[in-house]
C-alpha positions as CSV (number, residue, x, y, z in Angstrom):
1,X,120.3,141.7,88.0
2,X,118.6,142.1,85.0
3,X,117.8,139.4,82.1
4,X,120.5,138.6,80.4
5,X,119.3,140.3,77.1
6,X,119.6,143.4,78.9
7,X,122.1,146.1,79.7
8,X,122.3,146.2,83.5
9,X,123.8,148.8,85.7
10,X,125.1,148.5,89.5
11,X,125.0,151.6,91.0
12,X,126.9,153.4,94.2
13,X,125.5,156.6,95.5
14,X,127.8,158.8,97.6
15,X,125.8,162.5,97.7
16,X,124.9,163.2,94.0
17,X,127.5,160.9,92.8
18,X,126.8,157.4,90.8
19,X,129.3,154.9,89.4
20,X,128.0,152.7,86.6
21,X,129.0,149.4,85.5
22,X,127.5,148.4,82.5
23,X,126.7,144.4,81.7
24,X,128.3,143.0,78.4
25,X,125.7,141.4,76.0
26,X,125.1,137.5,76.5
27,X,127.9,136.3,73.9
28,X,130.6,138.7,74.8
29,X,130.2,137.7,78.7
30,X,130.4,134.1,78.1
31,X,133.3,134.9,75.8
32,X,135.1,137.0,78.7
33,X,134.7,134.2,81.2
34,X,135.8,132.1,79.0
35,X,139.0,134.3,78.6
36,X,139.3,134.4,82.1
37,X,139.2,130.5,82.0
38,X,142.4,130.9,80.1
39,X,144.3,133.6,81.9
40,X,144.0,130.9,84.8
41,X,144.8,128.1,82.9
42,X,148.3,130.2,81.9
43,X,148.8,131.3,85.5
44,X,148.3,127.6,87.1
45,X,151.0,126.5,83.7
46,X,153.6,129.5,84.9
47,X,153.3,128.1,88.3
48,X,154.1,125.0,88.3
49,X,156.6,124.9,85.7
50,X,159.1,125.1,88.4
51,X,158.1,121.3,88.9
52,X,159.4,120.2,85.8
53,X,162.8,122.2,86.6
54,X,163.8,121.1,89.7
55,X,163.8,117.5,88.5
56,X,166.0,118.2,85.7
57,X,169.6,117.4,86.6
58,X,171.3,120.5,84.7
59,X,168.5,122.6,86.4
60,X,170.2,121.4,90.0
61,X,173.7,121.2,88.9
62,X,173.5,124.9,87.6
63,X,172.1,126.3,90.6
64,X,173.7,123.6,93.2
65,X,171.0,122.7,94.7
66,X,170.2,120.4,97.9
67,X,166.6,119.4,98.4
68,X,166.4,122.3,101.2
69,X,166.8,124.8,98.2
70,X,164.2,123.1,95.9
71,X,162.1,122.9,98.9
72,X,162.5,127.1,99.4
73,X,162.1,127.3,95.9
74,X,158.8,125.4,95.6
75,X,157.3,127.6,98.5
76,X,158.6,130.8,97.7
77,X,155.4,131.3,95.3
78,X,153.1,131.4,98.4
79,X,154.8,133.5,100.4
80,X,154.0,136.6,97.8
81,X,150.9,135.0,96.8
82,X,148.7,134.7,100.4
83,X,150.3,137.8,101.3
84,X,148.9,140.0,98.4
85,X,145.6,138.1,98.2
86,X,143.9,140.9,100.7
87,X,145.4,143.8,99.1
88,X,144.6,142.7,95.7
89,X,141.3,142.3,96.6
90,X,141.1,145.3,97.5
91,X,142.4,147.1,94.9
92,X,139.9,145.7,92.8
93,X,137.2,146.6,94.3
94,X,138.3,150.0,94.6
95,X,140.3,150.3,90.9
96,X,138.3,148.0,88.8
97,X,139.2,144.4,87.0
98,X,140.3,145.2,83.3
99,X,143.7,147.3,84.5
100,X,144.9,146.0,87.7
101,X,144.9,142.4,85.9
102,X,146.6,143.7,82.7
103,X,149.5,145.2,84.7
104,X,149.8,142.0,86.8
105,X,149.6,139.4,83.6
106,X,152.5,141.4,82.0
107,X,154.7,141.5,85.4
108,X,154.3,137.5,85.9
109,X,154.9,136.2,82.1
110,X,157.6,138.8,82.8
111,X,159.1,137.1,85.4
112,X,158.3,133.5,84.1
113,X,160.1,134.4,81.2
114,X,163.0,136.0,83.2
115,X,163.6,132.5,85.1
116,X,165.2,131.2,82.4
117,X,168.2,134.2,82.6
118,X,168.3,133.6,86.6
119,X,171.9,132.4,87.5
120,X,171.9,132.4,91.1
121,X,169.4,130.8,93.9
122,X,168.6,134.0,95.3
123,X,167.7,135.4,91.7
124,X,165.3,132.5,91.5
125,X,163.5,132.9,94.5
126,X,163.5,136.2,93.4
127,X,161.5,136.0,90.2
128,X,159.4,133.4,92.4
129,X,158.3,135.7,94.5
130,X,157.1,138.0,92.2
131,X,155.5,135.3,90.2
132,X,153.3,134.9,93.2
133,X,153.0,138.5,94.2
134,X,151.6,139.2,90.5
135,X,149.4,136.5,90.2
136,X,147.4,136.9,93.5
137,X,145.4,139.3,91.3
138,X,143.8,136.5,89.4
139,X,141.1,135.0,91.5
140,X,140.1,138.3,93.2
141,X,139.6,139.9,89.8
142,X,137.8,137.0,88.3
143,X,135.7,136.3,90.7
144,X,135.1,140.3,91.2
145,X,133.9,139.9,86.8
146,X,131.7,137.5,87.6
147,X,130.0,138.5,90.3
148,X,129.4,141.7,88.5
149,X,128.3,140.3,85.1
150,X,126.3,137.2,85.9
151,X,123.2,136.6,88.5
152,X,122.8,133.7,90.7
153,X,121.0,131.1,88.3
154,X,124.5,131.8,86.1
155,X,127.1,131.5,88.7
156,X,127.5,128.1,89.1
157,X,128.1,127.5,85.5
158,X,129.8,130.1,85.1
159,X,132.4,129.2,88.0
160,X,132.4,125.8,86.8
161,X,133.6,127.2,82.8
162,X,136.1,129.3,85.0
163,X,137.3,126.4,87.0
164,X,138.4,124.6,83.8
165,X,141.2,126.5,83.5
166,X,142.2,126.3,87.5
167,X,141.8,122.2,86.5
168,X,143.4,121.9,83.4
169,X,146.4,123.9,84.2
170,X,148.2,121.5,86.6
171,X,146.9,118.9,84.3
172,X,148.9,120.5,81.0
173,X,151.7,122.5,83.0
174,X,153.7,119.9,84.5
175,X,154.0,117.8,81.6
176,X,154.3,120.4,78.6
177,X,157.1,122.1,80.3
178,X,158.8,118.6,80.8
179,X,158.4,118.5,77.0
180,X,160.1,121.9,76.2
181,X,163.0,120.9,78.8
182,X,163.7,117.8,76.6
183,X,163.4,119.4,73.1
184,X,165.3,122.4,74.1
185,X,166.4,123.4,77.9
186,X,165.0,124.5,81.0
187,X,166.1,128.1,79.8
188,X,164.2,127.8,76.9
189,X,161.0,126.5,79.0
190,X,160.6,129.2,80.8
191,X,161.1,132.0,78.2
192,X,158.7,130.3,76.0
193,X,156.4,129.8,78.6
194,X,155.9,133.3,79.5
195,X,156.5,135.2,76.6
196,X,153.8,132.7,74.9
197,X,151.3,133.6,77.5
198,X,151.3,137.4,76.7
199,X,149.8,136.5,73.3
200,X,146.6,136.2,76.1
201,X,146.6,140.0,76.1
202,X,145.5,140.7,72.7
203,X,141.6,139.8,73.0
204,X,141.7,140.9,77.1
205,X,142.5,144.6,76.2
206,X,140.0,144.4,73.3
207,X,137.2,142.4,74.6
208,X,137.1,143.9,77.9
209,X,135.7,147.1,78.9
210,X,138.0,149.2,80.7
211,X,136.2,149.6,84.2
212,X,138.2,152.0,86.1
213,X,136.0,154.9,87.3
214,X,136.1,158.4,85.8
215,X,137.2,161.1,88.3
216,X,134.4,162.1,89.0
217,X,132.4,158.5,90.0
218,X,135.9,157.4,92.0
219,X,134.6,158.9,95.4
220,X,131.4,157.0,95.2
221,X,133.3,153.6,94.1
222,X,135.4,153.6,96.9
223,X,132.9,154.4,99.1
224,X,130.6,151.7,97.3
225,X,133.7,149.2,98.2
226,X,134.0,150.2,101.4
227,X,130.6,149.9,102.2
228,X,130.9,147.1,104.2
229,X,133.4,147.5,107.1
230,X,136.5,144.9,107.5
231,X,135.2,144.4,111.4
232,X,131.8,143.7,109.9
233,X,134.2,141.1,107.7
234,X,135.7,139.5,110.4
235,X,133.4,139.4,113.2
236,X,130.7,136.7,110.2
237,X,130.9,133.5,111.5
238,X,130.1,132.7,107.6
239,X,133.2,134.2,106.6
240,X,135.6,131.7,109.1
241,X,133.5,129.3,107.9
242,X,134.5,129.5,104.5
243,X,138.3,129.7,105.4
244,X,138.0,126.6,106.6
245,X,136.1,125.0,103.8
246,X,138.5,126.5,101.4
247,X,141.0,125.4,103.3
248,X,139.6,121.7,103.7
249,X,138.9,121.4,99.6
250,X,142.5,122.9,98.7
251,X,144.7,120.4,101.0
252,X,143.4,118.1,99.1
253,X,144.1,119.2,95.4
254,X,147.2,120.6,96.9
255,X,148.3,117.1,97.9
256,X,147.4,115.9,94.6
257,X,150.0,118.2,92.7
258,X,152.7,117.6,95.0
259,X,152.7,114.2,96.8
260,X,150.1,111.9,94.7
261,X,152.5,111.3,91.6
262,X,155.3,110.5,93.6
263,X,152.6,107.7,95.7
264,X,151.7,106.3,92.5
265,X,155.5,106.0,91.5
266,X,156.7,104.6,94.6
267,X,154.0,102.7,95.9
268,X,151.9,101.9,93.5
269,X,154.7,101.0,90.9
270,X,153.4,102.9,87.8
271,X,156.1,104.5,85.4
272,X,156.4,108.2,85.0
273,X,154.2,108.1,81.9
274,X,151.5,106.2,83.5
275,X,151.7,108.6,86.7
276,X,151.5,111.3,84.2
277,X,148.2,110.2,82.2
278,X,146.3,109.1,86.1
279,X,147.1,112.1,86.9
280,X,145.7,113.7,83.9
281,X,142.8,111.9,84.2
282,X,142.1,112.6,88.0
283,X,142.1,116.3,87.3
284,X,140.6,116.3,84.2
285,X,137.8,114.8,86.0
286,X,137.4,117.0,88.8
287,X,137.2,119.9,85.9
288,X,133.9,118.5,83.9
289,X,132.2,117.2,87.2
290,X,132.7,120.6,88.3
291,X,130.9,122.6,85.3
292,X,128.4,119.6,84.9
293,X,127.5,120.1,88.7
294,X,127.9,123.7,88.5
295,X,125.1,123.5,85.6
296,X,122.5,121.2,87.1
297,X,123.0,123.7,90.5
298,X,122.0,126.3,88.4
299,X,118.9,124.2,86.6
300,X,117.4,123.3,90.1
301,X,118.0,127.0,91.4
302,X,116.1,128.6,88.4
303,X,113.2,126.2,88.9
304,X,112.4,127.3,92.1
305,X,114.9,125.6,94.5
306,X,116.7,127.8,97.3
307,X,120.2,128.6,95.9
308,X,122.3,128.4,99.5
309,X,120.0,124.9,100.0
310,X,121.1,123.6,96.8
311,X,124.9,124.5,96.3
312,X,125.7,123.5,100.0
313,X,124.2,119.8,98.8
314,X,126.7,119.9,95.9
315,X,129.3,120.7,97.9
316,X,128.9,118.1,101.3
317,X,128.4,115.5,98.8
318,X,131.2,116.7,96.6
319,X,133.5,116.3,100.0
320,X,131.4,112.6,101.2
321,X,132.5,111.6,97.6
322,X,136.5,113.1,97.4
323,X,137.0,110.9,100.7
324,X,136.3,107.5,99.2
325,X,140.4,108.4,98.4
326,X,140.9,106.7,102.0
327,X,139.4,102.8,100.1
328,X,142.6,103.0,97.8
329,X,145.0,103.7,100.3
330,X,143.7,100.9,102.1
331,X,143.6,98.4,99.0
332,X,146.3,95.6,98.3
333,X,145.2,96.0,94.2
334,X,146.7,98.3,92.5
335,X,143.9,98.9,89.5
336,X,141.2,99.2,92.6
337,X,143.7,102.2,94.0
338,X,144.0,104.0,90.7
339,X,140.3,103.5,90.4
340,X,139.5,105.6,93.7
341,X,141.9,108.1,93.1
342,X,140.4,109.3,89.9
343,X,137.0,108.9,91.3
344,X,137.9,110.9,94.5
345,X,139.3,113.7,93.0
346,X,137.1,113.8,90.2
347,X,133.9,113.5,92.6
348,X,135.1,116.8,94.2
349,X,134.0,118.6,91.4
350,X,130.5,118.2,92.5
351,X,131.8,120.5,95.2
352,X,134.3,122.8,93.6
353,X,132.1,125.1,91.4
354,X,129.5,125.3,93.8
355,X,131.5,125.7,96.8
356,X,133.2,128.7,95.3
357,X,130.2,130.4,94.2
358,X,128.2,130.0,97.8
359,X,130.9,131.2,99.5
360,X,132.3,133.9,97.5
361,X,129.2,134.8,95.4
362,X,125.6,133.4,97.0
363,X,126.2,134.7,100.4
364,X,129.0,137.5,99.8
365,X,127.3,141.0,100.2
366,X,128.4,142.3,96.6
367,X,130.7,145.2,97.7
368,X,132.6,143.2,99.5
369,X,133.3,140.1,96.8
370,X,137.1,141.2,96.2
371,X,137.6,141.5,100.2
372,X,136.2,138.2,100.9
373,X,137.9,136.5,98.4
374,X,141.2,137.7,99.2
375,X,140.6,136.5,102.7
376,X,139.2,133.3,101.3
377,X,142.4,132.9,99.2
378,X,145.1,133.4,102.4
379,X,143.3,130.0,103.5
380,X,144.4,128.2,99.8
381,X,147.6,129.7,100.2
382,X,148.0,128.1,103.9
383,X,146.5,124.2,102.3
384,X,149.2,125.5,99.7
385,X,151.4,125.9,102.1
386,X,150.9,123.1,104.6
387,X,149.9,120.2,102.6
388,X,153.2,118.9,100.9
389,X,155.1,119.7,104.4
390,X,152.6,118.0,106.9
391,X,151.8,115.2,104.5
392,X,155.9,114.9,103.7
393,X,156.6,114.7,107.3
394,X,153.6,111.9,107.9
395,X,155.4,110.1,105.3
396,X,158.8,110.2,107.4
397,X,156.7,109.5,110.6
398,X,154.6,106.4,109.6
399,X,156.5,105.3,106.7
400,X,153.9,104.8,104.1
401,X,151.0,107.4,102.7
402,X,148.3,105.7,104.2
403,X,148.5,108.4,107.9
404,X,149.3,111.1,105.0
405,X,145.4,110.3,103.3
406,X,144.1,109.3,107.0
407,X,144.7,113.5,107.7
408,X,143.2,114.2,103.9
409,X,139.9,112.0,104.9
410,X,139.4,114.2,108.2
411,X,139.4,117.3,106.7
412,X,136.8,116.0,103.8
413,X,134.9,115.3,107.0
414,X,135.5,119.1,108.6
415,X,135.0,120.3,105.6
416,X,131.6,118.5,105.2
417,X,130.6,119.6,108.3
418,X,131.2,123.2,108.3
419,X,129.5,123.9,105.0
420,X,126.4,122.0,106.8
421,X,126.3,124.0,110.4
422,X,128.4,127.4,109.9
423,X,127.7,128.5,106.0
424,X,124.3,130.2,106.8
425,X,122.7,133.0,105.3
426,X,122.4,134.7,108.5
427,X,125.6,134.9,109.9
428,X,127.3,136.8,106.4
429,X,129.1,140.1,106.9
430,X,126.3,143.3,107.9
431,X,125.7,145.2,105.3
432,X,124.7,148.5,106.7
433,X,121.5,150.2,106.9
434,X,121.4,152.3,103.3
435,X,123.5,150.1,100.9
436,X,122.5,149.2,97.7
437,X,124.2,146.0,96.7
C-alpha cells in the first residue's frame, strides 16, 4: 500500500475492466476506525442488554419465564449470528462496506428497540434472532475497512483502536441497561437503547465513502472477490488453524460475560457492585493491553522485524499469560483470586489485537478477507455458543468452578500451540496464478 500521505488504489482486472477503491487521507481513516470502534461498542451494548432483562423480576413475570426460556433467549442471538457470518462476508466483499452495514445498523437498533413492545416469548426470540442476523455484518465489514485502508505496520494498532469498542461494550452494556431498568423499565431500556444508537448513523453516511461499485466495475469486483476459490479456503491448513485459535481466545471472554460474575458472587462473596466494578476492570484491561500491544507489534514490524514472527509472539504469550486464571481458582484468598482474574483477562490483550490481525489480515490473501472472517466468526459464535453450557454443566458435575477454569486453562494451552505449529505463512489459502492482491 502506499504511504499513508497518499491516495492509494486497489485494483481488479477482469478484461478491460478496473474497480478502484480509493484510500481516505490519514485523519479521516483514523477517524472511520474510530467510528467503527463505536458501531461495535453499540452492537456488543444491544447484545447484551438482554442480561440485564432476564434478571429483572417484571421482565420474567411478564413473559412467564422458567430458566429453560431465559436459557433459549440468551442463545437465540447465535443462532442468526454464526449462521449469517459466511454470507455476510461475502456480501461484502462482493457489495462493498459503507451500504450493507448501513442497512444492517438500522435493522438491529430496530429490533433492539422493538424488544421493549414484545409481549410474547416467541416475539422475543423473534427480535433476537434478528438482532443476531443483522449484526453478523459488523466484524466482516470492519475488518473488510481495514484491511483495505491500512498496511501491515498499521494493523495492529489499528485492530487494537477497533477492539476498544468489542472490550468496552460488555464492560458498559450490562450495567447501563441495569440503570435504565431501574430509573424507568425494561420497556424503556430497550427503546432507548436502540433508538439512541442510530444517532451512530449521522457521521457513518457522511464520513464514509460510499464503496459500492458502479455498473460498469461490478463484473470485475466480483470477480476480484472471488478470486480465491472457497476449496482453495478450506483445503489451508492456516485457515483451521485460526478456527481453532479463535475459538480457544473467545471461550474464554465468553466465559467471562456469562459465568465469571456469578463465580465472584457466589464463591468469592463479593456484592453485585463489587462483581460489577472487577468486572469492569478485567475487561477494561484486556482493551488497553490490547491497543498498547497492538502498537509496540506494529513499532517492532516497521523497524525491520518479520510481521507473522512478531504478532504470533504477542499472541502465545498473550494466551501463556490469560491462563495464570487457573492460580485464582486454586487460591483460598479472595484478594489473590480477584488479583489473577483481572491480570488474566487483561494479559489476553497482548494476544487479542494481534491475533486478529495475523489471522484475518497478515496472512489472509486480501480478496478473500470478508470470506475468511466469516468463517473465522462461525468458530466465536460456537465458544459463544458452548462456553456458558459446557462450563454450566461442569459446574453441576464437580460442584465448584475450579473443573469449569481447569477446561479454560487447556484451551489457552491449544490455543498457544496452534498459533506456534499450524499459523504459517505457507499453508494460507492459494491465491491463483494472475491475481493482484
Amino acid at each position: 500500500m502506499a504511504s499513508t500521505s497518499e491516495a492509494a488504489a486497489i485494483t481488479a482486472n477482469e478484461g478491460m475492466t478496473v474497480a478502484t477503491v480509493t484510500v481516505p487521507p490519514v485523519w479521516k481513516r483514523w477517524s472511520i476506525l474510530a467510528l467503527l470502534a463505536v458501531g461495535a461498542l453499540i452492537a456488543f451494548v444491544d447484545r447484551t442488554s438482554i442480561s440485564s432483562a432476564l434478571a429483572t423480576a417484571s421482565f420474567k413475570e411478564h413473559f412467564h419465564l422458567s430458566n429453560l426460556d431465559r436459557g433459549w433467549i440468551n442463545s437465540a442471538f447465535f443462532w442468526s449470528y454464526a449462521a449469517l457470518q459466511i454470507p455476510m462476508g461475502w456480501v461484502v466483499d462482493r457489495y462493498g462496506v459503507k451500504r450493507a452495514y448501513t442497512i444492517c445498523f438500522v435493522v438491529w437498533c430496530a429490533a433492539s428497540a422493538l424488544t421493549g413492545l414484545a409481549t410474547t416469548l416467541a416475539g422475543l426470540i423473534v427480535m433476537r434472532l434478528i438482532v443476531g442476523a443483522a449484526e453478523a455484518v459488523v466484524v466482516p465489514a470492519s475488518y473488510r475497512w481495514i484491511r483495505n485502508n491500512f498496511h501491515e505496520g498499521e494493523s495492529g494498532t489499528a485492530v487494537g483502536l477497533y477492539m476498544l469498542g468489542n472490550k468496552f461494550g460488555p464492560a458498559i452494556g450490562a450495567p447501563v441497561a441495569a440503570w435504565l431498568i431501574v430509573a424507568y423499565d425494561w420497556r424503556a431500556m430497550f427503546v432507548i437503547t436502540g433508538a439512541v444508537g442510530l444517532i451512530w448513523l449521522l457521521p457513518w453516511l457522511f464520513m464514509v465513502k460510499n464503496d459500492l461499485p458502479q455498473k460498469s466495475e461490478m463484473v470485475a469486483v466480483r470477480a476480484k472477490a472471488s478470486a480465491v476459490p472457497l476449496k482453495n479456503i478450506l483445503a489451508s491448513p492456516l485457515v483451521w488453524g485460526t478456527l481453532v485459535v479463535n475459538f480457544c481466545y473467545n471461550y474464554f471472554t465468553f466465559y467471562c460475560m456469562t459465568w465469571m460474575p456469578a463465580y465472584l458472587v457466589e464463591h468469592r462473596g463479593l456484592s453485585l457492585a463489587k462483581m460489577g466494578l472487577y468486572s469492569f476492570f478485567s475487561f477494561a484491561g484486556i482493551a488497553i493491553v490490547a491497543l498498547v500491544a497492538g502498537w509496540t507489534a506494529d513499532k517492532l514490524i516497521a523497524r525491520g522485524g518479520d510481521a507473522v514472527v512478531v504478532r504470533k509472539s504477542f499472541v502465545v504469550a498473550g494466551f501463556l499469560v490469560a491462563s495464570t486464571v487457573i492460580l485464582g481458582a486454586k487460591t483460598d484468598s479472595t484478594a489473590t483470586a480477584l488479583f489473577w482474574n483481572v491480570f488474566s483477562l487483561s494479559g489476553l490483550g497482548l494476544a487479542t489485537a494481534n491475533n486478529l490481525a495475523l489471522c484475518r489480515l497478515t496472512l489472509i490473501p486480501k480478496p478473500a478477507v470478508g470470506v475468511v472472517t466469516g468463517i473465522q466468526q462461525v468458530a466465536v459464535s460456537l465458544a459463544g455458543m458452548v462456553a456458558p453450557i459446557l462450563s454450566g454443566w461442569l459446574l453441576d458435575v464437580s460442584g465448584g468452578y475450579t473443573v469449569p477454569m481447569y477446561v479454560i486453562f487447556a484451551f489457552l494451552l491449544l490455543g498457544a500451540l496452534t498459533t506456534l505449529f499450524v499459523l504459517r505463512r505457507d499453508w494460507a489459502p492459494k491465491v491463483p496464478e494472475g491475481v493482484e492482491l
